[in-house]
MDTraj code that builds the backbone (N, CA, C; nanometers):
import mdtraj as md
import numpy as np

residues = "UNK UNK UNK UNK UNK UNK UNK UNK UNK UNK UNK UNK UNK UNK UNK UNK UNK UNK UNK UNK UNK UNK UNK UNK UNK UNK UNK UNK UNK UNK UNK UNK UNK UNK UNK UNK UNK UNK UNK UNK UNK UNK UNK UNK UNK UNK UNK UNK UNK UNK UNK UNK UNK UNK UNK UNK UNK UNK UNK UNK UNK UNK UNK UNK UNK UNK UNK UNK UNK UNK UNK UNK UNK UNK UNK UNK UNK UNK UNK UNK UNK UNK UNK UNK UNK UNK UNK UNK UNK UNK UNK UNK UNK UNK UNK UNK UNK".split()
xyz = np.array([
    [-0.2626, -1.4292, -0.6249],
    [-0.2275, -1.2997, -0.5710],
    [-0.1967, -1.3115, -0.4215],
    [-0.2724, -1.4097, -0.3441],
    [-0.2696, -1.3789, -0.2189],
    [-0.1473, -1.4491, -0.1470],
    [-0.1375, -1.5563, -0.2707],
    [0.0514, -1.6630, -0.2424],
    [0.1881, -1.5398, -0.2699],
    [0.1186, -1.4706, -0.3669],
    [0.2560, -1.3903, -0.3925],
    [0.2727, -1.2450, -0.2727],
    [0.1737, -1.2323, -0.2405],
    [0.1678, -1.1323, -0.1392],
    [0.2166, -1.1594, -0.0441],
    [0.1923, -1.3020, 0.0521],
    [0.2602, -1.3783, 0.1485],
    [0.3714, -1.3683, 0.1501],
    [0.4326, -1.3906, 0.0342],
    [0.5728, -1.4559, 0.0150],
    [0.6572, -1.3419, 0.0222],
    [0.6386, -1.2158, -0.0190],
    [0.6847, -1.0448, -0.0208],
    [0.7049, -1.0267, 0.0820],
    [0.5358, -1.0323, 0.1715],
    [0.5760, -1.0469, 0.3490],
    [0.6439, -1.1003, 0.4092],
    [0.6629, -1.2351, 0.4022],
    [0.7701, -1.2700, 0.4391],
    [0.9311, -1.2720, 0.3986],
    [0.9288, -1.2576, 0.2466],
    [1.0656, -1.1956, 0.2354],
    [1.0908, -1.0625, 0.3641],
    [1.0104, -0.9968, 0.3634],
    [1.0253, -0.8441, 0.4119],
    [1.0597, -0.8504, 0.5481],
    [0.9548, -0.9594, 0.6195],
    [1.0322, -0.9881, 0.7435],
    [1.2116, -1.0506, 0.7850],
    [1.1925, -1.1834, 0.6951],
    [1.3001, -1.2400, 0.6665],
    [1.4223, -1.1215, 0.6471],
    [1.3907, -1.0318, 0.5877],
    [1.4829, -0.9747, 0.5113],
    [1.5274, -0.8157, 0.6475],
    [1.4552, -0.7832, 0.7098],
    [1.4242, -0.7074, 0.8026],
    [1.5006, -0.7726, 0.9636],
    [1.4654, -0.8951, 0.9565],
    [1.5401, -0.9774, 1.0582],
    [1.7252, -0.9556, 1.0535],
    [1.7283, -1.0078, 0.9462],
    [1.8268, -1.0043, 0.8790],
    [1.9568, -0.8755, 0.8513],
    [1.9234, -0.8083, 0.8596],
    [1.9513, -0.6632, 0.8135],
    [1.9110, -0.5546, 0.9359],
    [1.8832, -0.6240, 1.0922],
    [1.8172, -0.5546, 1.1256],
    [1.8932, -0.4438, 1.2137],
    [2.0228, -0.4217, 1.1913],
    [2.1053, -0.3193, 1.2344],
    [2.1795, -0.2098, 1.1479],
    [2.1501, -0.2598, 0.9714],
    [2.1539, -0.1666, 0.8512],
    [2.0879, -0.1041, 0.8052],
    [1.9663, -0.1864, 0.7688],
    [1.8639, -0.1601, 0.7044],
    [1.7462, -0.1962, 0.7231],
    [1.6375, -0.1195, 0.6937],
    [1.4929, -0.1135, 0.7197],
    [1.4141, -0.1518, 0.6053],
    [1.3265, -0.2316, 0.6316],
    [1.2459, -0.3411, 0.4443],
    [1.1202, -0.2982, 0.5635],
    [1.0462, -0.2720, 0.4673],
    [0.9085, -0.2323, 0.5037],
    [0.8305, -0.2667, 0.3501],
    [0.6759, -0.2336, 0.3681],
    [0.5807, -0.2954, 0.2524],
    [0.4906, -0.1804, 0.2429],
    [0.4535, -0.1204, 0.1555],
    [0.3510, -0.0263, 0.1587],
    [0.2693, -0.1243, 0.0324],
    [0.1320, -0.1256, 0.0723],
    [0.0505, -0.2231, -0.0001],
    [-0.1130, -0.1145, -0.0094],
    [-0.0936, -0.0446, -0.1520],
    [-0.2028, 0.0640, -0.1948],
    [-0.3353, -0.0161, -0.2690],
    [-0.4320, 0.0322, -0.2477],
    [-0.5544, -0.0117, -0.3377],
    [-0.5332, 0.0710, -0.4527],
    [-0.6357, 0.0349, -0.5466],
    [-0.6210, 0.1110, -0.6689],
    [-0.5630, 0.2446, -0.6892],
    [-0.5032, 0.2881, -0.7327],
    [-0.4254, 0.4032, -0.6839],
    [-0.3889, 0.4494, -0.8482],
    [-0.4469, 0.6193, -0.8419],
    [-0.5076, 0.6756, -1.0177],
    [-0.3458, 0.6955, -1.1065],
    [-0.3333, 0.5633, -1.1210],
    [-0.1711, 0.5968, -1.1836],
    [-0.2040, 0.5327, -1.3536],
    [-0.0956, 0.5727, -1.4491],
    [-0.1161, 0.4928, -1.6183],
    [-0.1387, 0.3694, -1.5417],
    [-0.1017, 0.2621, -1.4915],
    [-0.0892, 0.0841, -1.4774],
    [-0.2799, 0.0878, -1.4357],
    [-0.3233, 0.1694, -1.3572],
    [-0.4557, 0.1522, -1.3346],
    [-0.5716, 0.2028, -1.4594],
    [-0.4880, 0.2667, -1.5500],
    [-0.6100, 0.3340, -1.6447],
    [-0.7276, 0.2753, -1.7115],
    [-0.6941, 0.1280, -1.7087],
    [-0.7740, 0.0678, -1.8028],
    [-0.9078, 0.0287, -1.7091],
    [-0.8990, 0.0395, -1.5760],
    [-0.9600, -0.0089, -1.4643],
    [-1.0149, 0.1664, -1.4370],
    [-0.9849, 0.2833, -1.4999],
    [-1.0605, 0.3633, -1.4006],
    [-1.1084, 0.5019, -1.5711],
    [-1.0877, 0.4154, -1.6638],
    [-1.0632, 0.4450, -1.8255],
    [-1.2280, 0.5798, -1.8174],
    [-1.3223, 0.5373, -1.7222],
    [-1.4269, 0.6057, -1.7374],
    [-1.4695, 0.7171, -1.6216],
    [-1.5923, 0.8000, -1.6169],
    [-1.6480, 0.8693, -1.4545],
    [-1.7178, 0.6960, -1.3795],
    [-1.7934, 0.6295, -1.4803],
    [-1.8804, 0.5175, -1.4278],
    [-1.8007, 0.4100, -1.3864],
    [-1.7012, 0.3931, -1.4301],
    [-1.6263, 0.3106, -1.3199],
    [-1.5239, 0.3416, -1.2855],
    [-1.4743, 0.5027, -1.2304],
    [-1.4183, 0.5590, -1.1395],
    [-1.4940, 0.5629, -1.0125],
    [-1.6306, 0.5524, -1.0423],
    [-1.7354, 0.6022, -0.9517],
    [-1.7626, 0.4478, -0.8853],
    [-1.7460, 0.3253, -0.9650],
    [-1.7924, 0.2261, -0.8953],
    [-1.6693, 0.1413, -0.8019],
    [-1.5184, 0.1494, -0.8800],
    [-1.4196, 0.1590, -0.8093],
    [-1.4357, 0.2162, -0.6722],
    [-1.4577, 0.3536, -0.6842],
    [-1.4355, 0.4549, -0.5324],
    [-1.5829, 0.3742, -0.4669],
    [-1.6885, 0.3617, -0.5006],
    [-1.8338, 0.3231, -0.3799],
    [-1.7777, 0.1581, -0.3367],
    [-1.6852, 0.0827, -0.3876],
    [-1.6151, -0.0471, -0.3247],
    [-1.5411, -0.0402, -0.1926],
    [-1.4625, 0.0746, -0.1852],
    [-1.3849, 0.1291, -0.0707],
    [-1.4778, 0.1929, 0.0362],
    [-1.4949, 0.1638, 0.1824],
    [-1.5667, 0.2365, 0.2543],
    [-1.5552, 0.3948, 0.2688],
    [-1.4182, 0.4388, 0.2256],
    [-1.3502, 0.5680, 0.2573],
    [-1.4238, 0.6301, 0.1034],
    [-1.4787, 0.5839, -0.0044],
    [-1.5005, 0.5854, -0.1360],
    [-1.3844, 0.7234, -0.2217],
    [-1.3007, 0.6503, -0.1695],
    [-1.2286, 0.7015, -0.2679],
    [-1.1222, 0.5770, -0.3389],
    [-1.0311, 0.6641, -0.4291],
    [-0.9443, 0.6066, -0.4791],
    [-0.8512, 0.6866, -0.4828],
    [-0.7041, 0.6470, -0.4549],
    [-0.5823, 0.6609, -0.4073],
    [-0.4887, 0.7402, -0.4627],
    [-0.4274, 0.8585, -0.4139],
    [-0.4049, 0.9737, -0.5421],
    [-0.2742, 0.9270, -0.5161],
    [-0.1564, 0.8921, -0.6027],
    [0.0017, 0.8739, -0.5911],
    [0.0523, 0.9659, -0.5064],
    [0.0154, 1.0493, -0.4495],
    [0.0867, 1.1441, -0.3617],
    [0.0538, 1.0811, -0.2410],
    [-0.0326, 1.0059, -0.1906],
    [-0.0783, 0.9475, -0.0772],
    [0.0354, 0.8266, -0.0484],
    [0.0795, 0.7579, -0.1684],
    [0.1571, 0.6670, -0.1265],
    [0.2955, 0.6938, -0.1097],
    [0.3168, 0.7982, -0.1597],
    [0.4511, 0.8750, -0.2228],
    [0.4607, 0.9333, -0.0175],
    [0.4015, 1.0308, -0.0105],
    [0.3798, 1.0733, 0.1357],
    [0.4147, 0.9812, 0.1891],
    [0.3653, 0.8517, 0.2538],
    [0.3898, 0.7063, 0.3254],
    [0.5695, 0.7110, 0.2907],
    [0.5477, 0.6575, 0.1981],
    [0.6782, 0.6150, 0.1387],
    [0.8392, 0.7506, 0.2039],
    [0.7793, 0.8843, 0.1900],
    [0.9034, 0.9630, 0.1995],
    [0.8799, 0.9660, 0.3758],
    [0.7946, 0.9395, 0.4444],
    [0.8016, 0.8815, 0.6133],
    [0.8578, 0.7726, 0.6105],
    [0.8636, 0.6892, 0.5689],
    [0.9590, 0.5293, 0.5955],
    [1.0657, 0.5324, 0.5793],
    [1.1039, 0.6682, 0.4590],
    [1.2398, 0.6727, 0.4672],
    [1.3233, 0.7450, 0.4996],
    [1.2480, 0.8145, 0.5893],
    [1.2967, 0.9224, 0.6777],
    [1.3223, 0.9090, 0.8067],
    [1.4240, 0.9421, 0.9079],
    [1.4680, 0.9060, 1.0192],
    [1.3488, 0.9387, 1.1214],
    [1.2643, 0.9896, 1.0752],
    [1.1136, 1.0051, 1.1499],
    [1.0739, 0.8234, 1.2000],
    [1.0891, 0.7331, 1.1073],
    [1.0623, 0.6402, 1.1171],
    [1.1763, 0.5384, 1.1523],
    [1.3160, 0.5735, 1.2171],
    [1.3824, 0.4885, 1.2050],
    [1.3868, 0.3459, 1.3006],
    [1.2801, 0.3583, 1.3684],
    [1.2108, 0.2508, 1.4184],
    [1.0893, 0.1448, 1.4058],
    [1.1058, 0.1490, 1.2616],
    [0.9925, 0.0587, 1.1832],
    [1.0784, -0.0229, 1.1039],
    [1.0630, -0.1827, 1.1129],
    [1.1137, -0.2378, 0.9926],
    [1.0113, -0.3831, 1.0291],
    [1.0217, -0.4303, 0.8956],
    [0.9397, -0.5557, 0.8572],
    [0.7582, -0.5061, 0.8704],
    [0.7349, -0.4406, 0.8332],
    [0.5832, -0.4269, 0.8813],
    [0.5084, -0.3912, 0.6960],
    [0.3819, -0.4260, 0.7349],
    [0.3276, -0.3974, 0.6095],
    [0.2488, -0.2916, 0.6047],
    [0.2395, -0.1978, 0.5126],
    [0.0895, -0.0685, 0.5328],
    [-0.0058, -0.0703, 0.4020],
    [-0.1245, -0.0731, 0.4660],
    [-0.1917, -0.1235, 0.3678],
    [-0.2208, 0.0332, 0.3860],
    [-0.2753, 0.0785, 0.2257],
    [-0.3349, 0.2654, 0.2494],
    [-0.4349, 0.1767, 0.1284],
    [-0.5748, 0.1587, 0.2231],
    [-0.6743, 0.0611, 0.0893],
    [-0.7860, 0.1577, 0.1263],
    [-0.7754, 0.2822, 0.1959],
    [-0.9098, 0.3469, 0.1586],
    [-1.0334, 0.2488, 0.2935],
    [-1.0149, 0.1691, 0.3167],
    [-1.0658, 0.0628, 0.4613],
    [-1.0807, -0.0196, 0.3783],
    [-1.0488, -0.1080, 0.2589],
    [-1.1223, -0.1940, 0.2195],
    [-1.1144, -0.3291, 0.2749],
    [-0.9552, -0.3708, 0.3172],
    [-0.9513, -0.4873, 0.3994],
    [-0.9661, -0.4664, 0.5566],
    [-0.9846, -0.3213, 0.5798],
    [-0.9829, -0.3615, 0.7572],
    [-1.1244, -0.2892, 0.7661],
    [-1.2686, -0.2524, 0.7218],
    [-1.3534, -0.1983, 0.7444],
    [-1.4445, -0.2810, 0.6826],
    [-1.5251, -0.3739, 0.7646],
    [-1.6596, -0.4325, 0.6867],
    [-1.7610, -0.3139, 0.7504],
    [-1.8006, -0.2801, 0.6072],
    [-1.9585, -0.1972, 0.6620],
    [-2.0349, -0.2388, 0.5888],
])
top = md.Topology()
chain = top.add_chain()
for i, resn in enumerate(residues, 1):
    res = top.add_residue(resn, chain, resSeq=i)
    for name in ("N", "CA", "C"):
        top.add_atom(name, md.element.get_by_symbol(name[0]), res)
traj = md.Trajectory(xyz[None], top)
């Protein structure tokens, strides 16, 4: 997971370099997030509940949260962002508590 993640990033930069007077490549990178592809992972309350107490923020990620992100990146609000990654993980990789 963590080779193929790299490699996205750096396409994204690569690709951002590249493009960088057309087009804008950006990464939005969500934690579990309550969509069908996650159901089997959140199928119950008891491990919806143990999912969300993993995240410091203890939640888990409603599709409108990423959807939101997503309609800012591609909106001229942002037309000064390219190659960057956003993690929306609830703190899980940037918050040790």
């Amino acid at each position: 997971m963590a080779t193929s993640k790299a490699a996205l990033e750096g396409l994204t930069k690569s690709l951002a370099a590249e493009y960088a007077t057309k087009i804008r490549f950006n990464i939005i990178a969500p934690t579990i997030t309550d969509t069908p592809l996650a159901s089997r992972l959140l199928r119950n309350e008891k491990q919806r509940e143990t999912m969300s107490e993993r995240h410091p923020l203890k939640s888990i990620l409603d599709p409108n949260e990423v959807a939101a992100l997503t309609k800012y990146l591609l909106s001229s609000d942002a037309k000064s962002i390219s190659g960057q990654t956003f993690p929306i993980d609830a703190g899980i990789t940037s918050l040790k508590l």
